[in-house]
C-alpha positions in Angstrom: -3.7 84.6 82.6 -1.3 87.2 82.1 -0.5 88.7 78.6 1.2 91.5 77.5 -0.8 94.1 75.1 0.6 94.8 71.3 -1.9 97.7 71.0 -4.0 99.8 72.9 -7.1 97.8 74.4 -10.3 100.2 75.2 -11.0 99.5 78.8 -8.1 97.0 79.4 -5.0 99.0 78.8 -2.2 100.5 76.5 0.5 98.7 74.8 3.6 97.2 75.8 1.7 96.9 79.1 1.2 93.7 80.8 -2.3 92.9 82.2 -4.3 90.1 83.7 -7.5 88.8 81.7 -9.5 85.4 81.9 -8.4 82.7 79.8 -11.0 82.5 77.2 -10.7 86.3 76.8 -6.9 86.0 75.9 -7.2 82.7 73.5 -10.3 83.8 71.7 -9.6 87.4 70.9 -6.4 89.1 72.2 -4.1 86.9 70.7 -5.8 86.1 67.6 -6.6 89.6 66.6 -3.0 90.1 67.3 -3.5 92.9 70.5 -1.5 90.8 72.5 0.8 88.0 73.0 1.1 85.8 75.9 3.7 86.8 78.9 6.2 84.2 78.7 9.8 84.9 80.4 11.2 85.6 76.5 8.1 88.1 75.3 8.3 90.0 78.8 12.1 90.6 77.9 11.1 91.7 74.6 8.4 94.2 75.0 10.9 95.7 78.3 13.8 96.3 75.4 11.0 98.1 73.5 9.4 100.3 75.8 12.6 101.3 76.6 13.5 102.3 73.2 10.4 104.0 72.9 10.9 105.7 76.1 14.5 107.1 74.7 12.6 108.3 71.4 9.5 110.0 73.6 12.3 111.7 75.3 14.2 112.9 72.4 10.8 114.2 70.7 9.8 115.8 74.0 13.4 117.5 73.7 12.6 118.8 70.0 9.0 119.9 70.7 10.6 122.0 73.6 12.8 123.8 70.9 10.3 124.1 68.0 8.4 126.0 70.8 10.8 128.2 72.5 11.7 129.0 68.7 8.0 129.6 67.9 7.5 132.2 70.7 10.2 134.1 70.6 8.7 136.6 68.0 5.2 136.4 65.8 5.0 135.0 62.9 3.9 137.6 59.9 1.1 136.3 57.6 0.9 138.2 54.6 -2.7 139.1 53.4 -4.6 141.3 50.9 -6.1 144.5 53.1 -8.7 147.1 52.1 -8.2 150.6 52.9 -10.8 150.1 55.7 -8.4 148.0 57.0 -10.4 144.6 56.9 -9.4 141.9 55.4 -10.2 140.4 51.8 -11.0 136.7 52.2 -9.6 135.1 56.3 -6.6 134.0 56.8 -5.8 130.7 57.0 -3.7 127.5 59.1 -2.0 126.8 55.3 -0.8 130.4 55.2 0.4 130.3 58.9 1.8 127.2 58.3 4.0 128.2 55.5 4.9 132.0 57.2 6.5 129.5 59.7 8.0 127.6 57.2 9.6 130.5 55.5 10.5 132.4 58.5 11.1 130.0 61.6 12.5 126.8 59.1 10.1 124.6 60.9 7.6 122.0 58.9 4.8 122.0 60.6 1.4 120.2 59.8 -1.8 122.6 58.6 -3.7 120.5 60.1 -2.1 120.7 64.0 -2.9 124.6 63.5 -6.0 125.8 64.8 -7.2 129.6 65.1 -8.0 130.9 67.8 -9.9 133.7 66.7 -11.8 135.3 63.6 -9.2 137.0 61.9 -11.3 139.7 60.0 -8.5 142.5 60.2 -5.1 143.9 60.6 -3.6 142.9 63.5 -1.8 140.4 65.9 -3.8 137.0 66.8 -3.8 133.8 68.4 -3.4 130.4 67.0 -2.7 126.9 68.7 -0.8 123.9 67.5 -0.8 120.0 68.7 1.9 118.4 68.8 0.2 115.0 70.0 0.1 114.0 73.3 -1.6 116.8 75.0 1.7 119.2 73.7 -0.6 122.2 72.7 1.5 125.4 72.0 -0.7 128.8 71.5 1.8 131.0 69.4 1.3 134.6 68.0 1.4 135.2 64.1 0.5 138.9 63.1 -1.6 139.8 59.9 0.3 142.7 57.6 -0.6 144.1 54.1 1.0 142.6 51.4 
Protein backbone atom coordinates (compact mmCIF):
# COMPACT_ATOMS: atom_id res chain seq x y z
CA UNK A 1 0.00 0.00 0.00
CA UNK A 2 1.28 3.27 -0.88
CA UNK A 3 0.86 6.38 1.45
CA UNK A 4 2.24 9.43 1.62
CA UNK A 5 4.08 10.61 5.04
CA UNK A 6 2.64 13.91 7.10
CA UNK A 7 5.78 13.72 9.30
CA UNK A 8 8.99 12.29 9.60
CA UNK A 9 8.83 8.36 10.22
CA UNK A 10 12.26 6.91 11.94
CA UNK A 11 13.30 4.20 9.60
CA UNK A 12 10.59 4.75 6.97
CA UNK A 13 11.05 8.18 5.67
CA UNK A 14 10.59 12.08 5.82
CA UNK A 15 7.53 13.96 5.16
CA UNK A 16 5.67 14.84 2.14
CA UNK A 17 7.45 11.72 0.79
CA UNK A 18 5.52 8.84 -0.59
CA UNK A 19 6.47 5.33 0.47
CA UNK A 20 5.32 1.77 0.29
CA UNK A 21 4.37 -0.16 3.65
CA UNK A 22 2.13 -3.29 4.31
CA UNK A 23 -1.41 -2.81 4.77
CA UNK A 24 -1.89 -3.38 8.39
CA UNK A 25 1.05 -1.09 9.06
CA UNK A 26 -0.64 1.86 7.26
CA UNK A 27 -4.45 1.22 8.68
CA UNK A 28 -3.29 0.52 12.25
CA UNK A 29 -0.76 3.22 12.90
CA UNK A 30 0.26 5.62 10.15
CA UNK A 31 -2.99 6.93 9.42
CA UNK A 32 -4.44 6.88 12.79
CA UNK A 33 -1.58 8.55 14.52
CA UNK A 34 -1.97 11.07 11.72
CA UNK A 35 1.88 10.44 10.11
CA UNK A 36 0.42 9.74 6.98
CA UNK A 37 -2.49 9.78 4.71
CA UNK A 38 -3.22 7.38 2.08
CA UNK A 39 -1.92 8.18 -1.73
CA UNK A 40 -4.98 8.71 -3.54
CA UNK A 41 -4.78 10.75 -7.10
CA UNK A 42 -6.16 14.04 -4.94
CA UNK A 43 -3.66 13.69 -1.73
CA UNK A 44 -0.62 13.04 -4.14
CA UNK A 45 -1.63 16.42 -5.88
CA UNK A 46 -1.74 18.05 -2.63
CA UNK A 47 1.36 17.11 -0.80
CA UNK A 48 3.26 17.95 -4.64
CA UNK A 49 1.69 21.76 -4.26
CA UNK A 50 3.25 21.71 -0.79
CA UNK A 51 6.60 20.44 -1.18
CA UNK A 52 6.82 22.83 -3.70
CA UNK A 53 6.00 25.69 -1.56
CA UNK A 54 8.26 24.57 0.88
CA UNK A 55 10.89 24.03 -1.63
CA UNK A 56 10.44 28.05 -2.63
CA UNK A 57 10.66 28.93 1.20
CA UNK A 58 13.93 26.50 1.74
CA UNK A 59 15.30 28.47 -1.09
CA UNK A 60 14.48 31.84 0.11
CA UNK A 61 15.91 30.97 3.78
CA UNK A 62 18.99 29.42 2.17
CA UNK A 63 19.18 32.93 0.30
CA UNK A 64 19.02 34.88 3.78
CA UNK A 65 21.31 32.57 5.74
CA UNK A 66 23.86 33.28 2.79
CA UNK A 67 23.65 37.08 3.61
CA UNK A 68 23.46 36.93 7.49
CA UNK A 69 26.79 35.08 6.90
CA UNK A 70 28.61 37.04 4.40
CA UNK A 71 27.43 40.02 6.76
CA UNK A 72 28.80 38.12 9.86
CA UNK A 73 32.31 37.64 8.40
CA UNK A 74 33.04 40.54 7.05
CA UNK A 75 34.54 42.07 10.30
CA UNK A 76 34.54 40.60 14.12
CA UNK A 77 32.21 41.24 16.34
CA UNK A 78 33.47 43.31 19.64
CA UNK A 79 32.20 41.84 22.95
CA UNK A 80 32.70 44.18 25.60
CA UNK A 81 34.03 42.69 29.00
CA UNK A 82 35.43 43.76 32.40
CA UNK A 83 39.54 43.15 32.14
CA UNK A 84 42.11 43.14 34.95
CA UNK A 85 45.31 44.87 34.59
CA UNK A 86 46.83 41.32 34.03
CA UNK A 87 44.87 41.34 31.19
CA UNK A 88 42.50 38.22 32.09
CA UNK A 89 39.29 38.38 32.23
CA UNK A 90 36.68 38.96 35.20
CA UNK A 91 33.98 36.32 34.85
CA UNK A 92 33.86 34.44 30.67
CA UNK A 93 32.22 35.70 28.15
CA UNK A 94 29.27 34.46 27.07
CA UNK A 95 26.81 33.34 23.76
CA UNK A 96 24.09 36.15 25.32
CA UNK A 97 26.76 38.76 25.13
CA UNK A 98 27.86 37.67 21.56
CA UNK A 99 24.56 37.47 20.67
CA UNK A 100 23.53 40.89 21.49
CA UNK A 101 27.22 42.61 20.18
CA UNK A 102 25.70 41.19 16.96
CA UNK A 103 22.57 42.56 17.56
CA UNK A 104 23.79 45.99 18.26
CA UNK A 105 26.46 46.04 15.72
CA UNK A 106 25.56 43.66 12.62
CA UNK A 107 21.31 44.40 13.10
CA UNK A 108 20.90 40.62 13.03
CA UNK A 109 18.61 38.64 15.77
CA UNK A 110 20.14 35.79 16.27
CA UNK A 111 19.31 32.98 18.82
CA UNK A 112 21.77 32.48 22.08
CA UNK A 113 21.20 29.33 21.98
CA UNK A 114 22.55 28.57 18.04
CA UNK A 115 25.93 30.23 19.46
CA UNK A 116 28.39 27.92 20.67
CA UNK A 117 32.14 28.90 21.77
CA UNK A 118 34.69 27.53 20.41
CA UNK A 119 37.19 28.18 22.85
CA UNK A 120 37.82 29.27 26.70
CA UNK A 121 37.72 32.76 26.48
CA UNK A 122 39.85 33.61 29.68
CA UNK A 123 41.46 36.91 28.08
CA UNK A 124 41.89 39.77 25.82
CA UNK A 125 41.78 38.83 22.48
CA UNK A 126 40.10 37.58 19.18
CA UNK A 127 38.20 34.11 19.30
CA UNK A 128 36.10 31.68 17.62
CA UNK A 129 32.47 30.95 17.97
CA UNK A 130 29.97 28.86 15.77
CA UNK A 131 26.36 29.29 14.98
CA UNK A 132 23.51 26.73 13.52
CA UNK A 133 21.40 27.78 11.46
CA UNK A 134 19.55 24.25 11.21
CA UNK A 135 20.05 21.99 8.66
CA UNK A 136 23.72 21.37 8.93
CA UNK A 137 24.23 25.57 8.05
CA UNK A 138 27.04 25.94 10.66
CA UNK A 139 28.88 29.39 10.31
CA UNK A 140 32.23 29.77 12.69
CA UNK A 141 32.50 33.68 12.89
CA UNK A 142 35.10 35.91 14.80
CA UNK A 143 33.96 38.16 17.72
CA UNK A 144 36.96 39.92 19.58
CA UNK A 145 36.99 40.52 23.52
CA UNK A 146 37.90 44.47 24.38
CA UNK A 147 37.93 46.32 27.82
CA UNK A 148 35.03 48.06 28.57
Amino acid sequence: MNVILIKDVDNLGAAHEMVEVKPGYARNYLIPQKYAIEASGSNTKIMEERRKQLQKKETKLMAEIANVTAVLKASPVKVGAKIGISGKIFGSVTAIQIARAIREQKGYEIDRRRISIVDDVKEAGTYKASIDFGKDNVVEIEFEVVSE
